[in-house]
N, C-alpha and C positions, 0 to 999 in steps of 0.2 A: 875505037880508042886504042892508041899503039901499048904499047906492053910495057914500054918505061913508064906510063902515067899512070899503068894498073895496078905498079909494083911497089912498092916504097922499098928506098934503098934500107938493106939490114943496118943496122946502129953495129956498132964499131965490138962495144961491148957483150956481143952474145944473141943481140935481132932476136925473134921466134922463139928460141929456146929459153932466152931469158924472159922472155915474157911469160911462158907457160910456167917455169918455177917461180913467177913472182905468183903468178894468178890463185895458188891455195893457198897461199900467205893472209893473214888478216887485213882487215882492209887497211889500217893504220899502216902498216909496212909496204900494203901495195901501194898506197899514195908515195910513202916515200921516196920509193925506189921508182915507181914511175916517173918522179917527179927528175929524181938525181940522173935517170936515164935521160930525159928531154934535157937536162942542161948539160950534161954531156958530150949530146949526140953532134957531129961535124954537118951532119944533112938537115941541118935545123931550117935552110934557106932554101928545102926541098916546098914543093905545093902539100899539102895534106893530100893525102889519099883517104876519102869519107868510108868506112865500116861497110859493110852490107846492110842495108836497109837505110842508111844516110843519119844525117842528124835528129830528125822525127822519131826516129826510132830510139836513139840514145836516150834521147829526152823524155819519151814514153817507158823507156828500161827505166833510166834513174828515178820515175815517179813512182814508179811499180815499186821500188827496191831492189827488182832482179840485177843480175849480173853480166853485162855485155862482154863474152868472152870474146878474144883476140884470133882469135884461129881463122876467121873469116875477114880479118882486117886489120890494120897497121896494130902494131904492139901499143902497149901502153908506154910507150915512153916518146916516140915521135914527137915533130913538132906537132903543134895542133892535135895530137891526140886526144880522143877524146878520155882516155884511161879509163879502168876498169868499174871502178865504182859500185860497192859493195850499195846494201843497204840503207846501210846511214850516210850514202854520198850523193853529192850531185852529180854533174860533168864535170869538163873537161878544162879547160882554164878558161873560155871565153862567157863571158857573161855572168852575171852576179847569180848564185842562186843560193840554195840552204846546205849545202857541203860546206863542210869546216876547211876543205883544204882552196876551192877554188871561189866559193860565193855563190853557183851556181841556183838556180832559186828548186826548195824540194817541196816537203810535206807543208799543207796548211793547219794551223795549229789552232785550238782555242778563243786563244787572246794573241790578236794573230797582232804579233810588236815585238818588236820592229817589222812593219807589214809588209807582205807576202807579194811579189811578184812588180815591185815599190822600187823604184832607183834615185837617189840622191837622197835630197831631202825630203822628198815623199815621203820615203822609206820610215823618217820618221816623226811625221805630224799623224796622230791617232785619228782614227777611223771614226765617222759619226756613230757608228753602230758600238765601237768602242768606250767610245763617252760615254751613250747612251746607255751600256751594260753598267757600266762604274756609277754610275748615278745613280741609279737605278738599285744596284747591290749597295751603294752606300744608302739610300732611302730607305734599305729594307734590312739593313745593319741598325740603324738609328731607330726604327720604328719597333724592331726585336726589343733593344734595349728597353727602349719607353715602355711596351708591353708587357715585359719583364715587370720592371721599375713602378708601375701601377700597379699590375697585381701585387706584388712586394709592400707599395709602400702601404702602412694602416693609418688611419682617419684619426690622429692623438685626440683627446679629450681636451674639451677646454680647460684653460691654465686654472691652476688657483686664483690667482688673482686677478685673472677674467671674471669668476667668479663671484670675488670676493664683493660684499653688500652690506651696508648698515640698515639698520631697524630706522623707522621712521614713524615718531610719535605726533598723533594728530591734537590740537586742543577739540571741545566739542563743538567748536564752531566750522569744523573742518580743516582750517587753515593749519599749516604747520608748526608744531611746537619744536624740536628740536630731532636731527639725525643721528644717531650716536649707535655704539656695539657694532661697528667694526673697522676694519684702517681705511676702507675704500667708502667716497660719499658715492651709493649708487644701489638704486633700487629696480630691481628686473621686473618688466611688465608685460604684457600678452600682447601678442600680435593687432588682436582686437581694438586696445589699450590705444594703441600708434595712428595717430589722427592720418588719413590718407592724403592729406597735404604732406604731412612731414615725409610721407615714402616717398611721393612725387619730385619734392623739392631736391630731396638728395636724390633722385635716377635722374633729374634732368641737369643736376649741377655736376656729377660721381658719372653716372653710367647707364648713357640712353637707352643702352641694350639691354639691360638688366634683365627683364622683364622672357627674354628669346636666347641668351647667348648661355654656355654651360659654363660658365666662370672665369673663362679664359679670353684676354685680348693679348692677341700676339706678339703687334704692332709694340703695346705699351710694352710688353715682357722683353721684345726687343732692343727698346729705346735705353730701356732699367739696365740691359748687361750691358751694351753699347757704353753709355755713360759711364761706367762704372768700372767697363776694363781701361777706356782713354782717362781714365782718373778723374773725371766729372764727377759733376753734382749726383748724388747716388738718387734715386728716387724710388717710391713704393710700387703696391700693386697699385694698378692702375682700374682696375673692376670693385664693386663693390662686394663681388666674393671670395675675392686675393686679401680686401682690405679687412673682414673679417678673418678670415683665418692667417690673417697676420697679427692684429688684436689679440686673439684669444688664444690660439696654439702654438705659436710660435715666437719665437726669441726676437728680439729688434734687431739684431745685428744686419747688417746690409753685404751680404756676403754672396759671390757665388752660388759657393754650396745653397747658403737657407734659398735663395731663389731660386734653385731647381727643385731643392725638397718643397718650396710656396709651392710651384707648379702642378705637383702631383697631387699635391692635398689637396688644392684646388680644385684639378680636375674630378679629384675622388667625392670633394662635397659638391660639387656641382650637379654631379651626377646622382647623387643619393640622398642630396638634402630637397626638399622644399625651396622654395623661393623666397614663401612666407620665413620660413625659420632664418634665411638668411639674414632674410633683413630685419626679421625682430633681433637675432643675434647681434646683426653689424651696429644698429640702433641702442641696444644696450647697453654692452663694451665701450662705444668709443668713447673719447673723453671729449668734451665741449669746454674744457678751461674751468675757473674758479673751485678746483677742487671737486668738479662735479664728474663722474662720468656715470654715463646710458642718458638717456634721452628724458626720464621720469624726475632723477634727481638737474639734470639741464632745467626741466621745464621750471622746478623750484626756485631754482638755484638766482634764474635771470627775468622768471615774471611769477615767482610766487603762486603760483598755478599747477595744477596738474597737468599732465601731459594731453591729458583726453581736453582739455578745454584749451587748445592752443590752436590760433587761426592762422590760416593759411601765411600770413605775413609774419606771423613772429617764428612761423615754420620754417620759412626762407633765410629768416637770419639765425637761426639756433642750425643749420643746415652749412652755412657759411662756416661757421663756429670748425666745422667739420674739416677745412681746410689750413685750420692752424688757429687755434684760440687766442693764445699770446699776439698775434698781431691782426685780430678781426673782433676783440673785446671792447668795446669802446669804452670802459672804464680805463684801458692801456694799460702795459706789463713795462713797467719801468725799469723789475727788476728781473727781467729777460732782457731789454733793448731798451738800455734809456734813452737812445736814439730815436731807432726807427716806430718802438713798440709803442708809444707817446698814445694818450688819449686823443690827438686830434687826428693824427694820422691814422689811427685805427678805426676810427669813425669813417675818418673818409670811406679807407678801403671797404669796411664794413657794407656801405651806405653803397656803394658801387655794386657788389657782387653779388647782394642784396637784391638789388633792380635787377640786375644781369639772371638771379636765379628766377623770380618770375618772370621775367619777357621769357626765359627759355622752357618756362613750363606752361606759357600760354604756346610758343610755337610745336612744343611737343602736344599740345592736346592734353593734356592734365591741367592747366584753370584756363574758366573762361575768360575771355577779356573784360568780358563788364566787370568780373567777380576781381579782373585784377588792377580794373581803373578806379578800385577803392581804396587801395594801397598806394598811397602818394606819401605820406609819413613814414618815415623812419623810427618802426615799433622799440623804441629805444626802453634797455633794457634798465630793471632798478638797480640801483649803487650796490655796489658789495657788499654783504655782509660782513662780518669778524666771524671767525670759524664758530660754530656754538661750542659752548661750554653748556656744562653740567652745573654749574656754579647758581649760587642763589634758592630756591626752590625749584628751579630745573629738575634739579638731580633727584630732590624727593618726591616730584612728579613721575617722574621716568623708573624709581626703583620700584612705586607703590602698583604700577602698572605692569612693570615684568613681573611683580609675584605673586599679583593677582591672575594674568593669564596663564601662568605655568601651573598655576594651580588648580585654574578652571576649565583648562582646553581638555576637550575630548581626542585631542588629534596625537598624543602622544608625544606632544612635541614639549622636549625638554630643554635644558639650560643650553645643551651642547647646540642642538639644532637652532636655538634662538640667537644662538653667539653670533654662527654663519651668516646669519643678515639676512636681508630681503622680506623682511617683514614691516607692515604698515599699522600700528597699532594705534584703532579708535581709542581717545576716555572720553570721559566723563567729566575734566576737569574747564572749568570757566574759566578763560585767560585773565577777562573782566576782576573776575569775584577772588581770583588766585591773589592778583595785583592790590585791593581791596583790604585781603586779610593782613599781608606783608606790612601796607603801610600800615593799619592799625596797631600789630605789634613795634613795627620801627618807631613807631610815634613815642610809646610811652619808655625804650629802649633809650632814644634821642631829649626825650626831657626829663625823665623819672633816674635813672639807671646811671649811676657814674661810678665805676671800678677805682678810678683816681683817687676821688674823695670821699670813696668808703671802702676800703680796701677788702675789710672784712667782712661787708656787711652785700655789696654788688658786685662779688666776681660769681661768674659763676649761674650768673641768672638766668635759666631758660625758661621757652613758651611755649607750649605743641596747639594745634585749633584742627578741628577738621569742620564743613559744614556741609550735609548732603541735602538733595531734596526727597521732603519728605511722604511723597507720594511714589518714588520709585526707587531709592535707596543709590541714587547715581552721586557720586563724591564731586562735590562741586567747585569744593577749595581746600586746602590743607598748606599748615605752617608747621614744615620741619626742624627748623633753627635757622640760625641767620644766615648759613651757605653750608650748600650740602659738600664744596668740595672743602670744609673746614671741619664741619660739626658733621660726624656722619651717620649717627642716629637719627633717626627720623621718629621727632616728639609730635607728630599728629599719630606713631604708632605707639604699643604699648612701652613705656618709661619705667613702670615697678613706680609710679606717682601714685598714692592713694588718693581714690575720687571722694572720701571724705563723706559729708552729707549728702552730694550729688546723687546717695543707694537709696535715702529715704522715699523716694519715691515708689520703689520695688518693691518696702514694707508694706506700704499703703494698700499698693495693688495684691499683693497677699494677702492682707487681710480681709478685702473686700470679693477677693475672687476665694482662696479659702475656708476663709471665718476663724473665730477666734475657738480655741480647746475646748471643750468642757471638763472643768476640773475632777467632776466627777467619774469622768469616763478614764479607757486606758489611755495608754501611748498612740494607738495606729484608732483614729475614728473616722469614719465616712465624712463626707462633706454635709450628708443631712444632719448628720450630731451635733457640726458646728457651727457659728452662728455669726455670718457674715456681718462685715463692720462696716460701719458708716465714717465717714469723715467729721462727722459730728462728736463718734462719740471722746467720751473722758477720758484722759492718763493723767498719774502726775506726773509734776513738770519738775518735781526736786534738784534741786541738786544735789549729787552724793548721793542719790536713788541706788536704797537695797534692791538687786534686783531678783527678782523671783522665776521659777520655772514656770508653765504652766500650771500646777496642781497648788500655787501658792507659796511651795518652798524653797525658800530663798536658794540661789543658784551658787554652785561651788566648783570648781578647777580642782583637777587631780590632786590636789594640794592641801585640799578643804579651806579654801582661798575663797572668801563669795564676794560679788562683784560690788561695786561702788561705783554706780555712774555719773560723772560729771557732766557740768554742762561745757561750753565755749566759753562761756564768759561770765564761769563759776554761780550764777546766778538762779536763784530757785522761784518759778513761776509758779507752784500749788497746782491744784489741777485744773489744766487745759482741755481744750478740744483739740480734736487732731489737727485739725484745719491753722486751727492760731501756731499749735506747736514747728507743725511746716513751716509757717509764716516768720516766725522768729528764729527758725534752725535748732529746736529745742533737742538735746538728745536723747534726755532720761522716755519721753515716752516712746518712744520709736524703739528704743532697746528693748522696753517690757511688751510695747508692741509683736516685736518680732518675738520673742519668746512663748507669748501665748498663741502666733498661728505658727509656729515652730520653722526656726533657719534656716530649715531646709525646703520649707515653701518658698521662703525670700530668694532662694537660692533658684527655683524655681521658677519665677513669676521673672526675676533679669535675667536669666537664661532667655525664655521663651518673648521678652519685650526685646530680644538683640546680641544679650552679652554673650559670650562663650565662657565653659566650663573647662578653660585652660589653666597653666600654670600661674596667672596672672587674678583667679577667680581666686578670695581668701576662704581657709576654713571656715564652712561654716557650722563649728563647735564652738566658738566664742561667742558669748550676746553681743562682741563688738562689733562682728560683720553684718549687722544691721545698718551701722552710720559708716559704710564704706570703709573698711580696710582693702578689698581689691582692688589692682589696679589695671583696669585696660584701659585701651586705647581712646582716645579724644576721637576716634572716628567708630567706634564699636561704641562709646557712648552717646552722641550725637545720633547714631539711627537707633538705639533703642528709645531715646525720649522721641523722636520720630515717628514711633507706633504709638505714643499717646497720639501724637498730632493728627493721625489719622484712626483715630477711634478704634483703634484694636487691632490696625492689620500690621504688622509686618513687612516691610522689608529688610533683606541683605545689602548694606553697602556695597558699593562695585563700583569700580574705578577704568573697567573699558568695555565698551559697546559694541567692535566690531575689531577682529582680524585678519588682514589679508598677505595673502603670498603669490604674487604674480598675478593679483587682478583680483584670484580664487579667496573666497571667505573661505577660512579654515576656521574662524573661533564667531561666534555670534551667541552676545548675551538675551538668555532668556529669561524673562518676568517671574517671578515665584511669587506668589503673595499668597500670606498666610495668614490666618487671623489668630492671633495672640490671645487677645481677650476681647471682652464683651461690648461691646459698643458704652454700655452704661458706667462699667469699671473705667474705661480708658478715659472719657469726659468727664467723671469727677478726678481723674486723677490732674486733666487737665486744668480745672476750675480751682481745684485747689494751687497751682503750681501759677495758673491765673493770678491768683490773689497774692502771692510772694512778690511778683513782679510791682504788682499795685499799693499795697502795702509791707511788706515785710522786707526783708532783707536784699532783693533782687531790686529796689528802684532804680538803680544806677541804670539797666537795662533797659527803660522804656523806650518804647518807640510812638512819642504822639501821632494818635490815629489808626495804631495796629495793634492787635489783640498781641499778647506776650506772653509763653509760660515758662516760668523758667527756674533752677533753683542753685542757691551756692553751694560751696563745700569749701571747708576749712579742716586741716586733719593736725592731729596733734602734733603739739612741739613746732604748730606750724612749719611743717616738712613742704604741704604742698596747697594750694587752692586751686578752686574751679569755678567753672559757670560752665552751666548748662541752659539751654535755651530755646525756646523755638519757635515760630509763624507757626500760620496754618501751612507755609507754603514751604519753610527752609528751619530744620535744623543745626545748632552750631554747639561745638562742643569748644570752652578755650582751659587750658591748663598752665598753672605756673609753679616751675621749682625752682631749686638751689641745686645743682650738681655738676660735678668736675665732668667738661664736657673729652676730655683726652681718656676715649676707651680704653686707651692701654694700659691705664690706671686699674690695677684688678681688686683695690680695696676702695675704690670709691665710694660715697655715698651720699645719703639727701642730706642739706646742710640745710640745718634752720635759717626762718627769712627774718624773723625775728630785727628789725631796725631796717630793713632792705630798702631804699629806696629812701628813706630819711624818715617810715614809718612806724610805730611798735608793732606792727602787727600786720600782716599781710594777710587782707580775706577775700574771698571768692567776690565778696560786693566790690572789693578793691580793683586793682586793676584787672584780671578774669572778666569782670564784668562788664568794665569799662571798654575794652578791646574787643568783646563780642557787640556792644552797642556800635561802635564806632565802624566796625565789619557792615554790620546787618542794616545800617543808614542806608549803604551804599547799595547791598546784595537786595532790597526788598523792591528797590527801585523798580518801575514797569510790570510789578505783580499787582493784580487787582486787590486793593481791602477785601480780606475775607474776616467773618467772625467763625469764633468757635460753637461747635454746636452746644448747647444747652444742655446742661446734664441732668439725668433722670435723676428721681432721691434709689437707694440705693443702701443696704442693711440697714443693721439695729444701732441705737446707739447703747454700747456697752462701756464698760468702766474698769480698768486696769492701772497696775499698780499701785491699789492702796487707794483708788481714788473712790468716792462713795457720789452715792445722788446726790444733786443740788437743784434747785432750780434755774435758777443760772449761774452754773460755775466759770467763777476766773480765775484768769490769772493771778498770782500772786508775786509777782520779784522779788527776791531777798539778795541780797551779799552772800549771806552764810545760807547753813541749812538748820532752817528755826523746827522746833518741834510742834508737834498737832498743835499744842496750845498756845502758843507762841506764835502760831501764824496773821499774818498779818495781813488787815481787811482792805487796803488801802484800792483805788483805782487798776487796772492794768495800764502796765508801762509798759510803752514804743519800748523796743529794742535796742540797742547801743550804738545800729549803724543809723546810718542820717532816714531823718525823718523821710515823707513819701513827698517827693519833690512837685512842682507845678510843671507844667510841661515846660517852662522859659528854665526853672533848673534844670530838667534833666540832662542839657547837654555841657552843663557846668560842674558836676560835681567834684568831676577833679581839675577843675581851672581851665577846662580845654572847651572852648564856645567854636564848634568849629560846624553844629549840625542844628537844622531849621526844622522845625514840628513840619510835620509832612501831612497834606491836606487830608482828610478825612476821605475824600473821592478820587483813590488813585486809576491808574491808568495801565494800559495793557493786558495780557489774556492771565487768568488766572491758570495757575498751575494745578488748581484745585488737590481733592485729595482724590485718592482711589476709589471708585465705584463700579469698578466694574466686577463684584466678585472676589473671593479669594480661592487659595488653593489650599490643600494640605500639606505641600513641598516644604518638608520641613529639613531643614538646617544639616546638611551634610557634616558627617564629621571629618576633619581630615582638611576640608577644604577651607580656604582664606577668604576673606573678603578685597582685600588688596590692604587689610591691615593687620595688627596684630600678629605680626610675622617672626619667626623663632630671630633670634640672633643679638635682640637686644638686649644689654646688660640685667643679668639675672643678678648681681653681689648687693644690690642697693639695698635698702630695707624699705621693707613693703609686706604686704600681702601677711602681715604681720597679726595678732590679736591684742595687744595694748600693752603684753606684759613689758614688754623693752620700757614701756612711759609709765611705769604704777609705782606706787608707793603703798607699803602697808601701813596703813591707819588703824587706829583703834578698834573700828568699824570694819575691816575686812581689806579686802584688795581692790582698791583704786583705779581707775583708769578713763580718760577722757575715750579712748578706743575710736580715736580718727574722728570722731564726728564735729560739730559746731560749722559755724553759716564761713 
């Protein structure tokens, strides 16, 4: 090769030497000046002269980073030079690489982009491997998060008002009496509860997977943002464990956010929950329309039914319900879509999706075909209700029941916890016999009772009645006033009404269980000193009866006041037997009665027959709380004359049978029976209260064809009357006063009836009596005729106040109160109420012909009485019966001993002390 081609011509500016003082320079300045020399240089149309080692080498130095020094080959400024190229450079000006000053391609980098050894547009469309990295780190950026964001998110509690549930009160027939005590209709029920059609129906209509998948569909969670960021139709979760924890933990809002927060909590219950709980949960929660939601109060709501007893077709359609109520109810929401929501189009669609949910749960394998080619009908659902009220005797149904179980459960469960809801509370009350009692009183309210045209005389008039039966002490009917959301005392509870003579019964059995003092003995004598009484034996019957202690001497009030007993109807019968005295509602012997087996046996003997020894029981320091000054309850008096019925035993009224919470019994009433008294005392007490019915003051009460014992009570100044009464099979207690029914009246009080009704005189034979017949027509219906059993004889017959032997002593009526000698021999006189009617009277006595003498051979199972034993469970204190419950007006006068009604006479202190018929 000649010498001119070996050599490159030197550049103008310095050739060699300049290039050795460029070459320690940094690389930045060496490019420079390398660069400023080639455009300088006049030999630029020279050939290149290639370095030692050629271009391979350059290109192998600039990978390296080393430094191709000049000394060996053209300077860095030539044409074609390849220049020195530090480091961070490539070559020389030809071809694109990774030097900043000429392109030439260098180090390969990471995230190799704009890519490496790539020219044009190559250069810059990314590398599969590229993609695939970015992908890849964004999948695993996204999944960081979520994993974060799971562990992070916590699993909230259901809402409150997911929760929230009302009480649901049953009649005893099972069926539903009314839902009330709380805002939400819906009662929570057990997995078990959930008929496995109703799961099917909704997995194969909701979410085939249900059963495999962890709570999440993607697709649907997809479609939810999709719509919702393009400004669409927003839509829910789409699984049935989205639509739960949408329900119950979360807000309705349709947002973004809440759908990535549904997502997590999702996932989180999916993973942690059951499947079972899911779907008792989503089944609970959700709403089915008419004010119902969960699936318990659904099944109520639209077939009156429980949920456990609902088939597989009315599952299907209570199942649809799930996809929007308002337009799949077929009663139709007008006032949602008085359009589209229309009862017939709602049918239709109903009727569609309907069909559409079983064919889909026969192709799923959840019903068989045969099982679903018996669903051709459209299980169409009953008419709406009107929301329940409380109104009417609703409400003193529903209060007598919450305060009896709050007061009987063992479970601790109190006011608070029963407020929360979700409770199913069994009574005891007959829908039948409830309906029964109401009209009995509306009857005589509608033709007796006119506030208009006696202003002074019928404002004011109330009734209270309870009636249990009287073999188990179960509350069967009760009349609280005419509307519990008006009057809100409840007068089947204690009123502060004196029950009047209704207590003479309680003497009776005192002195036969007892016996009577021996004068001669002390104050405290064994039962063998004293000398049990017959119904036979003698009192007088005076009126204005001095009355005496047991020792003889006449009885005196801190006062030196001694007593003067009147009659009811001032009239003096000489001396009686006990039995007639019963029979005509006589007072004078019952007061000297009760003084010789002492008040506090009276007290005693209606304790242990039922009563309580509450604030509502009167002193018994007066000889008047013999003829009823205490006043309880129409339903505490009703079971105690129910322990006659049953010859001595005992029951406690009780107004509910069974409580449940989620399925679980939490309260279950157990039997107590206890024997009160003797089988022999209770049967003459009965026989005697027999003969009241049949002759004396109780006719109005008969029931042709059925044994009856029952007795009146009329109490002074005619403040209040009663009747009391009873089958072998059912007890009825009815009450009637005078009293300002507005509680908030704090001086209220009983108002004489005195003309009431267009009568002079209002008595227990009156309407009391009348109202319990007109009840008990209806209530005896379908019980077998039972007789009472025969009573054994049973003490001595003895003779009290003043009375002496006779052979056969009678009665004697007077007007006045005639002296010994003066007494007059005539006949005994009937009584002043109506004679003893024929059975074609009995259902006339007060103009009302509205009841047929009832065959002698009725029909149906007897309810009989108790045989099977008794217990010594004796009467808790503290605890309620579902009556006699604190809160009812205490100001009234009551519980009283007669002095409020005396006058002092010449003769001492006066007082009729509540009694007469």
């Amino acid at each position: 090769m000649s010498e001119h081609r070996r050599k490159t011509p030197q550049p103008q500016d310095g050739g060699r030497a300049a290039a050795r003082r460029a070459a320690p320079q940094s690389a930045g300045r060496r490019t420079e000046s390398s660069q400023r020399v080639t455009n300088e240089s006049p030999s630029g149309s020279y050939p290149e002269e290639r370095p030692p080692g050629g271009r391979a080498e350059a290109r192998r130095a600039a990978q390296r980073g080393g430094r191709r020094r000049g000394a060996e080959g053209p300077g860095s400024g030539g044409p074609g030079g390849g220049g020195g190229g530090g480091r961070r450079r490539g070559g020389g000006s030809e071809g694109p690489g990774r030097g900043r000053g000429d392109g030439r391609p260098g180090k390969k980098r990471i995230i190799d982009y704009p890519r490496h050894g790539k020219y044009g547009f190559r250069r810059w469309v990314p590398s599969w491997k590229l993609v695939s990295g970015l992908c890849l780190s964004f999948l695993g950026l996204l999944m960081g998060i979520a994993g974060v964001s799971y562990a992070l998110v916590q699993t909230p509690k259901v809402s409150a008002a997911a929760r929230a549930q009302n009480n649901v009160y049953y009649w005893a027939d099972g069926s539903q009496m009314v839902a009330t005590g709380g805002e939400v209709n819906r009662q929570e029920i057990s997995y078990a509860q959930i008929p496995s059609a109703m799961r099917y129906a909704v997995i194969s209509a909701e979410n085939k997977s249900f059963e495999t998948d962890h709570g999440i569909d993607p697709m649907g969670i997809a479609r939810a943002l999709f719509n919702m960021a393009k400004g669409g139709e927003t839509q829910g979760g789409s699984t049935i464990t989205q639509q739960f924890v949408k329900n119950s933990m979360l807000t309705q809002e349709q947002t973004v956010t809440r759908k990535f927060k549904e997502l997590f909590i999702t996932l989180k219950v999916g993973s942690k929950m059951k499947k079972e709980e899911v779907m008792k949960g989503y089944l609970n929660v959700s709403y089915y329309g008419r004010g119902a939601s969960g699936l318990q109060a659904a099944a109520r709501t639209y077939y009156d039914k429980d949920a456990t007893e609902l088939n597989p077709s009315e599952c299907a359609f209570l199942a649809t319900l799930l996809k929007g109520a308002s337009y799949y109810d077929p009663a139709g929401s007008p006032d949602v879509d008085p359009v589209e929501a229309t009862a017939d189009k709602n049918l239709d669609r109903a009727t569609k999706r309907w069909n559409w949910i079983l064919d889909e749960e026969v192709k799923d394998g959840h019903l068989d075909a045969a099982e679903r080619a018996k669903y051709t009908k459209f299980p169409m659902p009953v008419e709406p209700k009107k929301s329940a009220q409380l109104s009417g005797q609703t409400g003193y149904l529903v209060d007598l029941a919450k305060k009896y179980f709050l007061a009987n459960n063992k479970a601790n469960i109190d006011a608070d916890i029963l407020a929360q809801g979700g409770f199913e509370i069994h009574t005891t009350f007959d829908k039948k016999k409830v309906q029964q009692l109401n009209t009995a009183v509306k009857r005589v309210y509608d033709e007796r009772i006119d506030p208009k045209k006696r202003p002074t005389k019928d404002t004011h008039v109330q009734f209270g009645g309870a009636s249990v039966d009287t073999a188990t002490g179960a509350i069967l009917a009760i009349y609280g006033g005419q509307d519990a959301t008006k009057h809100y005392t409840n007068n089947a509870d204690a009123t502060g009404a004196q029950v009047g003579s209704t207590f003479k019964p309680f003497v009776l059995t005192a002195a036969m269980e007892y016996g009577k003092r021996d004068p001669d003995l002390g104050e405290q004598q064994s039962e063998s000193e004293r000398t049990p009484v017959s119904p036979k034996s003698i009192y007088n019957g005076d009126n204005e009866l001095k009355i005496n202690d047991y020792t003889g001497t006449p009885w005196e009030n801190k006062k030196g006041e001694q007593w003067l007993q009147t009659n009811d109807d001032h009239t003096s019968y000489g001396d009686v037997d006990l039995r007639y005295a019963m029979q005509e509602s006589i007072n004078s012997p019952f007061v000297q009665l009760g003084m010789d087996v002492g008040t506090d046996k009276v007290k005693e003997a209606a304790i242990a027959a039922g009563l309580r020894d509450d604030n509502y029981m009167a002193d018994d320091e007066f000889p008047s709380f013999s003829i009823g000054t205490s006043s309880p309850s129409a339903i505490r008096m009703a079971g105690a004359y129910a322990t006659f019925a049953t010859s001595g035993r005992q029951n406690d009224p009780y107004s509910v049978t069974e409580v449940k919470q989620e399925g679980e019994v939490v309260y279950q009433h157990a039997k107590k029976t206890r024997t009160a008294f003797d089988s022999a005392i209770a049967d003459n007490v009965t026989d005697v209260l027999k003969n009241v019915v049949e002759h004396g003051t109780g006719t109005s009460a008969q029931l042709p064809g059925r044994s009856v014992a029952g007795k009146t009570g009329t109490t002074d100044e005619n403040m209040s009357a009663w009747f009391v009464g009873y089958t072998p099979q059912i007890s009825t207690a009815v009450s009637m006063f005078r009293l300002d029914d507005n509680e908030k009246h704090k001086d209220r009080e009983f108002e004489s009836m005195f003309g009431t009704a267009g009568e002079d005189k209002i008595h227990g034979a009156s309407f009391p009596a009348q109202i319990w017949h007109d009840y008990m027509v209806g209530a005896v219906k379908g019980t077998k005729v039972v007789d009472f059993p025969k009573p054994e004889p049973i003490g001595e017959k003895v003779y009290g106040g003043g009375a002496s032997p006779s052979p056969t002593p009678s009665p004697t009526p007077s007007s006045a109160s005639p002296t010994p000698s003066e007494k007059p021999t005539v006949e005994p006189t009937p009584s002043t109420m109506s004679p003893t009617p024929s059975p074609s009277d009995t259902c006339t006595t007060w103009g009302w012909n509205t009841c047929a003498p009832e065959a002698a051979t009725g029909t149906g199972t007897d309810s009989g009485t108790d045989t099977t034993g008794t217990t010594d469970g004796s009467d808790t204190a503290g605890t309620t019966d579902g009556s006699d419950t604190e809160g009812t007006d205490s100001s009234s006068t009551g519980n009283g001993n007669g002095n409020g009604n005396s006058s002092n006479g010449s003769n001492g202190f006066i007082t009729t002390g509540g009694g007469g018929g």
